[in-house]
C-alpha positions in Angstrom: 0.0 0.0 0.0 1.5 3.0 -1.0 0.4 6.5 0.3 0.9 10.1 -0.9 1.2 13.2 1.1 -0.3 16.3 -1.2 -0.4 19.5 -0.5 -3.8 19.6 0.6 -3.2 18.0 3.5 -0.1 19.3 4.6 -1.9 21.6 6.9 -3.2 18.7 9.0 0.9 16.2 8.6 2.9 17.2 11.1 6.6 16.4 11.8 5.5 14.2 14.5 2.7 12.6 12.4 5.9 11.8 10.0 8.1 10.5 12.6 5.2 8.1 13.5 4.2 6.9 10.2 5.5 3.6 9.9 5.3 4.8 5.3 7.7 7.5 6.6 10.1 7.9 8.9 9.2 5.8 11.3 10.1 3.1 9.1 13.5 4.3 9.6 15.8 2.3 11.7 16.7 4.7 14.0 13.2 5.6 14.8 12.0 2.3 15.5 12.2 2.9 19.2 10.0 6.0 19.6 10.7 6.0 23.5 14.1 6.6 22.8 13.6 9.8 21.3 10.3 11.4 23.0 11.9 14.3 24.5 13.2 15.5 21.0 9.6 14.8 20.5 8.3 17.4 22.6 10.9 19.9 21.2 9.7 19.6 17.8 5.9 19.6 18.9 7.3 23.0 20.5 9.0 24.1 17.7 6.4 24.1 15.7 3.7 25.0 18.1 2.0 21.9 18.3 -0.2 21.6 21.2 1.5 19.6 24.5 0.4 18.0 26.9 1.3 18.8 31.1 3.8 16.5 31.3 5.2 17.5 28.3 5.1 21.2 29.1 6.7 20.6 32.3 9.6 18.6 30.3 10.2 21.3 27.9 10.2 24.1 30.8 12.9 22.1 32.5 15.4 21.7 29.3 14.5 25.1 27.9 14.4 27.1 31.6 11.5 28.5 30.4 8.6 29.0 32.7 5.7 28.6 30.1 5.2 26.9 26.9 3.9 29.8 24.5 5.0 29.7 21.2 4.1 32.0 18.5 1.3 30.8 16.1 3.1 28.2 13.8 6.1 28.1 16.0 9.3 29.4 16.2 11.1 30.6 13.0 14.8 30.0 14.7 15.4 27.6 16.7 18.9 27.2 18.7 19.5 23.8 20.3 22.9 24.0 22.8 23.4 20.0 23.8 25.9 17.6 24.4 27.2 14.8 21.6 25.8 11.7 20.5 22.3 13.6 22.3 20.6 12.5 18.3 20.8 16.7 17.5 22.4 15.6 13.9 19.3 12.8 13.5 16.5 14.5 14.3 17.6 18.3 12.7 17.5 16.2 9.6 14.3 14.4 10.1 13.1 18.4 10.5 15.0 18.7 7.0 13.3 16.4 5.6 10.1 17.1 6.5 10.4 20.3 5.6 11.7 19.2 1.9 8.6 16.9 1.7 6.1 19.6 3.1 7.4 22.4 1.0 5.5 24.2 -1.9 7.2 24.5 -5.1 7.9 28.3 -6.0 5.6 29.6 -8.6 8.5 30.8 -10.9 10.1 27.7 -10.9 13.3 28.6 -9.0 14.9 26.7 -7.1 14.0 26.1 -2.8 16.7 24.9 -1.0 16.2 22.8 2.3 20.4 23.1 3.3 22.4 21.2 6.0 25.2 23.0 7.0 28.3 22.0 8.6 31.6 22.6 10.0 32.9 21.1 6.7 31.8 19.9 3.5 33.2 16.2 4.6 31.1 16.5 7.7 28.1 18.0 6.1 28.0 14.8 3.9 28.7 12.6 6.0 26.5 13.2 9.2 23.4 15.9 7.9 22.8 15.0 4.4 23.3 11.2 4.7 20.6 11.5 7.6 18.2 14.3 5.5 18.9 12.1 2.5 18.1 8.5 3.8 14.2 8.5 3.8 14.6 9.8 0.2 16.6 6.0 -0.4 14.6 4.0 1.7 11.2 4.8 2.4 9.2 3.8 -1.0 6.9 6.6 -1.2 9.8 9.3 -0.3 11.9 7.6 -3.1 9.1 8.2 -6.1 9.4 11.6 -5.2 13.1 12.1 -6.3 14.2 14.0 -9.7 17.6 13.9 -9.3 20.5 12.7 -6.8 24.0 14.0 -6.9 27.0 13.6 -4.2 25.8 16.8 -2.0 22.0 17.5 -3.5 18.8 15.5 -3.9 16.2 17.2 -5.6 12.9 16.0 -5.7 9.9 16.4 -8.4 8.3 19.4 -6.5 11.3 21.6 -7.2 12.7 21.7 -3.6 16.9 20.9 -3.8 18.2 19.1 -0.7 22.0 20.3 -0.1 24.9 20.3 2.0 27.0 23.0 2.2 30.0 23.7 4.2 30.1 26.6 7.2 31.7 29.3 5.3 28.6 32.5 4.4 30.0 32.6 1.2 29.3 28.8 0.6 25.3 29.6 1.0 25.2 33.1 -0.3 21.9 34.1 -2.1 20.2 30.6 -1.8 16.5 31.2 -0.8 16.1 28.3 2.4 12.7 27.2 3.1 15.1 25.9 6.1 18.2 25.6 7.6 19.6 23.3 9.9 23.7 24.4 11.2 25.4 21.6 12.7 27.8 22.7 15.2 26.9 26.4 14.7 30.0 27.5 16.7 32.7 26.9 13.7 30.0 29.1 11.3 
């Protein structure tokens, strides 16, 4: 059975509705174990203003130091997330990458829409971001239909939307218009 996500109901698919869907990324090794990773849960609900529940407010006030959950409508637009390694920052900013590459509209003049993964270095950008953003696009069957066009350090997909790793210099990413973008280890940018 195969499913397809159009743009009408977009409005309704959130990340966490494609981090559950065993057609998406759930099917994903390394979100097999939901449990594992409910805390970044809750971050991503917050991000993007999803609704939460006590427990999950009270979860989010502790790591945040916040003392309320009240996110702008939609969410935040810019999101900084200060943690320690191997915490699954890498995995899940590029589950938000590629949900966001899926999600996005295609731009009415046909230009191109970059969703980028940045990096400390074009060699790390490749080898932790994009081969994370660019998995479900290899192994989820419905995600793979959708893809144009692969090359070493971008994926493009049918809708337009160019998935691309680019190294942490602001000349690298200069003039590229970014439905989003994810910096991995912001501090060498």
């Amino acid at each position: 059975m195969s499913r397809r996500i159009d743009r009408s109901q977009r409005a309704g698919f959130t990340i966490i509705d494609a981090l559950v869907d065993p057609n998406l990324f759930s099917g994903l090794h390394a979100f097999k174990d939901r449990w594992t990773w409910q805390h970044w849960f809750f971050f991503l609900k917050a991000c993007y203003g999803l609704p939460l529940t006590v427990e999950e407010v009270a979860i989010f006030c502790r790591y945040t130091g916040r003392s309320t959950y009240q996110p702008p409508a939609g969410g935040w637009q810019d999101v900084v997330c200060i943690v320690a390694r191997q915490s699954g920052k890498s995995r899940i900013a590029s589950a938000l990458v590629s949900y966001e590459t899926i999600t996005a509209t295609p731009e009415l003049d046909r230009t191109d829409l970059y969703a980028l993964v940045v990096a400390q270095d074009a060699r790390a950008a490749l080898r932790t971001l994009f081969s994370y953003a660019t998995a479900p696009f290899q192994l989820v069957p419905i995600l793979k239909q959708s893809v144009a066009d692969e090359k070493m350090d971008t994926l493009r997909l049918n809708s337009g939307v160019v998935l691309a790793a680019y190294p942490c210099r602001p000349a690298a990413i200069r003039g590229l218009r970014a439905r989003v973008a994810v910096c991995d280890e912001l501090a060498f940018f």
